[in-house]
N, C-alpha and C positions, 0 to 999 in steps of 0.2 A: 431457495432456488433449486432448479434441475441439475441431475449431476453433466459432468462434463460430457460423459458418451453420448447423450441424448442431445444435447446442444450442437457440439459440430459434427454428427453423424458417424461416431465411430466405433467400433464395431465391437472393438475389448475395452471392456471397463476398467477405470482409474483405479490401481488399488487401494483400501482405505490408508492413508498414512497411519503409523504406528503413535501412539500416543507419544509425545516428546517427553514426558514422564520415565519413560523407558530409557533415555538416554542418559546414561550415567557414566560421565569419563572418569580416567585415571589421572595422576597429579600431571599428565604432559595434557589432556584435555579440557575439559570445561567445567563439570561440576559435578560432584556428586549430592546426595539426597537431603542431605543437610546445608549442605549452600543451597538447593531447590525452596527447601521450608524458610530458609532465614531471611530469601531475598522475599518467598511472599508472605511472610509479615511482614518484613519493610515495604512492601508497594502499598498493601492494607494500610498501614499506619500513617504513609505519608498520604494518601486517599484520603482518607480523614481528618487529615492535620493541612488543606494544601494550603486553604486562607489562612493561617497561622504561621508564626514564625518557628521551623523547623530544625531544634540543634540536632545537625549530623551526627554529634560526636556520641551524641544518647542513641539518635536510632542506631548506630552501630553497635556499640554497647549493648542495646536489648538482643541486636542479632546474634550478641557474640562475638564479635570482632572486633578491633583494633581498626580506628577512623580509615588508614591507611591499608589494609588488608581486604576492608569493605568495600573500598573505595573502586578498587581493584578489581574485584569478585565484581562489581556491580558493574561499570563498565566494559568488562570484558564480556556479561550474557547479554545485559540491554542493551550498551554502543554509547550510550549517554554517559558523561560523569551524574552525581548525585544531585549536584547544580543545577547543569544543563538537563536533567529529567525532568527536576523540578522546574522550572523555569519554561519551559514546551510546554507542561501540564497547564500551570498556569495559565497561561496564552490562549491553549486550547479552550479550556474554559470561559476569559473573559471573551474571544470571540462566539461561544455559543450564546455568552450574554446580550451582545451586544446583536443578535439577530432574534431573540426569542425574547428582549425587553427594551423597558424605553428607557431605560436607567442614563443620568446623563454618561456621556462617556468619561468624565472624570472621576464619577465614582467607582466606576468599574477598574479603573487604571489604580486608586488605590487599593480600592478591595482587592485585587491579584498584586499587592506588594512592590507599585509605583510612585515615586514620589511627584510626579506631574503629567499631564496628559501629553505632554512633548516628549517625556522619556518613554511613553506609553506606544506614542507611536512610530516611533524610531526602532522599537524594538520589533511593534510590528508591524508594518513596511520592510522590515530584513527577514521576517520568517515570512509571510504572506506577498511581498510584493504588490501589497495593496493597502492604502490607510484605515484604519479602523470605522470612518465615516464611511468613506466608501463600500467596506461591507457591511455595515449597516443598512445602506437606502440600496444595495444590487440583495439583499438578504442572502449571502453568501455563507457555508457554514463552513470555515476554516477550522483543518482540525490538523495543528502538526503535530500532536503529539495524544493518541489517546490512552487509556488505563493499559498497561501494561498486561498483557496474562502468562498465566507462567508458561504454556503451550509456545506462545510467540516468542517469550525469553530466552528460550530454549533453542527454537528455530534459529532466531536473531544468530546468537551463540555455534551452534552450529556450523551454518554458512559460513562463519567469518573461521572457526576450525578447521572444521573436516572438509567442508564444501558439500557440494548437494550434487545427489545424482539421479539426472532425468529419466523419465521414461519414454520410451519411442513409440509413438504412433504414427500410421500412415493415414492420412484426412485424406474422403471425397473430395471432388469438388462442390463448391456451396456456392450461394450469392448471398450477397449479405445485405442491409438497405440501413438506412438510418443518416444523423446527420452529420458531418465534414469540416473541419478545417484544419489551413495550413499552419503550424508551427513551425521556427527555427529551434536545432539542436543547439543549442547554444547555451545552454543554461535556463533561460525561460520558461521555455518550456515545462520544465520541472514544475513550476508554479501555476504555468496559463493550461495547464492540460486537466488538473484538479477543482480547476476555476470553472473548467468548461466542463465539467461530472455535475457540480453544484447546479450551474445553469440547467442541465439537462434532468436533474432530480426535480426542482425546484420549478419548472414551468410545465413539467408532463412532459416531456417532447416525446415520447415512446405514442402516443394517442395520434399524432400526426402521423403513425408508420403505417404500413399494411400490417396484417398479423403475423405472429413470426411462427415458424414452422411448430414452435415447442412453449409450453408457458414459461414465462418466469425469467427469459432469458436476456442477460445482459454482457455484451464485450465492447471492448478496444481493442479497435486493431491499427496499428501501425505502417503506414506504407510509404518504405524510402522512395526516393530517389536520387538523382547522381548530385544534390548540391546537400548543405544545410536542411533545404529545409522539408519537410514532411507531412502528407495529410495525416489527419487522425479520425478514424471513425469513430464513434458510438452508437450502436443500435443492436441486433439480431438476424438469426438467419431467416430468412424464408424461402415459399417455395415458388421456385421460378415458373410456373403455372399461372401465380396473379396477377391481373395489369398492372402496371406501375402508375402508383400514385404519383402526381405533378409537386415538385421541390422537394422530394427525397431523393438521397443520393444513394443511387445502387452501384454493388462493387462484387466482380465475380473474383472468388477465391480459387487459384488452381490446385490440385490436388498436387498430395507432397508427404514426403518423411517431416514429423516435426520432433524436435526433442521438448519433453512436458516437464517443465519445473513446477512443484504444488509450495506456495507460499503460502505462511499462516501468521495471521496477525493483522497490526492496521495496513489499511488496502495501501495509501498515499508511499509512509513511507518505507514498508516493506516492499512492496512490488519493484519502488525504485533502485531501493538497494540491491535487490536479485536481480533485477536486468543486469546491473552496473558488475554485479556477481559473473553473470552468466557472459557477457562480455571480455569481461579484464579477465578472470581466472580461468572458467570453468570452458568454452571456446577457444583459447589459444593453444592450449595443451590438449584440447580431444583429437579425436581422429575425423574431427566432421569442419565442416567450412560452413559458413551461411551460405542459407539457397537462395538469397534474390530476393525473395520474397516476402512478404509481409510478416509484421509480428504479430500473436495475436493474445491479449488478456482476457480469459472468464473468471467472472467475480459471484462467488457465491456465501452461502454460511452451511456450515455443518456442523448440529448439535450446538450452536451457539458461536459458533467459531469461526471470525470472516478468513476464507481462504477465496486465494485465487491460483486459477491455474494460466502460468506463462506458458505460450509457445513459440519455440523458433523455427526457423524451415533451415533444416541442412542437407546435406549433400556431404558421402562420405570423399577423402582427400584424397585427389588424386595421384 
């Protein structure tokens, strides 16, 4: 995809982020280069091991450490215990099965290390919010948890230490068109908003737009209002020169300070945990307020690497 300057018309370029390779803390921070290598042979290892039954206490072992030290190390750059990674992976996978095969669904529930298609889907209805038939016949591709990279680990890791610090830009104004609906913040969300990415990969909906100012380009944008509950776009900008096409939903963006957070890793649940970042920690303590106005994500890859760039609209404190 196009970089961000070229998408929402802005004027200075994003700087490239620094490889998270470079980020090597002290015993008060996060990891140095040796916990970097240990953890990725162990992502390697259990990648290759995931249908199989996996003794922790060995992959620890080959990394080097003490089951309990590893344990540690590894939850505190990915967020998951060793468990809980595995286990997401898992999931991950048998849902890609279960939309790219006709496999019955119970064989898939054991091949990923289920003793019954009831335990199968109880597990996933609580990460997906959805039953496993059901993404099946909507051909949904749920993905809560995908391969780990050590770039994201790092990130992950980061944000929850040091915390991240945005870059300010000031955006034109745009129009943006594409398609619309309303979610409640309530938790749902979290699920029906990923749901509706899949829908919108999955049926082309970008072919029913006008064309967007710039190739390649894809955002969410987010637009409160005073209850719960919130539209959500997905589409691109264009240029307000072309007629409007009939059942697209066009939205004028006003021009504004934003502060830019660059997240790197999976889109679903990194983006999520940075908003929740940029919210709880990273806003309360700045010198800036929300401006009102809309949030907005571009989701791109660089060199392999899905990144997306969060924007907020602030307004410094009065």
């Amino acid at each position: 995809m196009i970089r961000f300057t070229c998408r929402m018309g802005c004027s200075n370029a994003l700087q490239e982020p620094a490889s998270c390779r470079e980020t090597i803390h002290d015993e008060r921070g996060i990891a140095r280069m040796e916990h970097v290598e240990a953890l990725e042979r162990a992502l390697a290892y259990m990648e290759a091991h995931l249908d199989e039954e996996i003794d922790l206490a060995l992959l620890a072992s080959q990394a080097g450490y003490s089951l309990y030290h590893f344990h540690r190390l590894f939850q505190d750059l990915v967020g998951d215990s060793l468990k809980e990674y595995i286990r997401k992976r898992r999931l991950t996978e048998a849902a890609k099965e279960l939309v790219k095969t006709r496999k019955p669904i119970i064989d898939i529930a054991f091949a990923h290390g289920y003793q019954s298609r009831e335990a199968f889907s109880r597990a996933f209805v609580q990460a997906y919010g959805i039953t496993p038939a059901a993404c099946r016949k909507q051909e949904l591709h749920c993905e809560i948890r995908e391969p780990m990279s050590v770039n994201a680990m790092l990130f992950s890791a980061q944000r929850a230490s040091d915390g991240l610090s945005p870059l300010f830009r000031k955006l034109p104004e745009r129009l943006v068109a594409g398609q619309v609906r309303t979610f409640r913040a309530d938790g749902t969300n979290l699920q029906q908003i990923p749901f509706f990415w899949q829908e919108w990969m999955r049926d082309e909906c970008w072919r029913q737009l006008p064309p967007g100012r710039y190739a390649n380009e894809c955002v969410g944008i987010i637009f409160p209002t005073e209850t719960l509950d919130f539209d959500y776009l997905i589409g691109f900008e264009v240029d307000p020169a072309l007629p409007r096409k009939p059942g697209v939903s066009y939205r004028r963006l006003e021009p504004g300070l934003f502060a830019c957070f660059t997240v790197i890793g999976p889109y679903t649940e990194s983006v999520q945990k940075t908003w929740n970042y940029i919210y709880t920690r990273w806003l309360p303590v700045s010198d800036y307020q929300h401006g009102g106005r809309e949030d907005i994500e571009l989701y791109l890859e660089r060199q392999g690497e899905k990144i997306t760039e969060l924007m907020i609209p602030v307004e410094l404190r009065s």
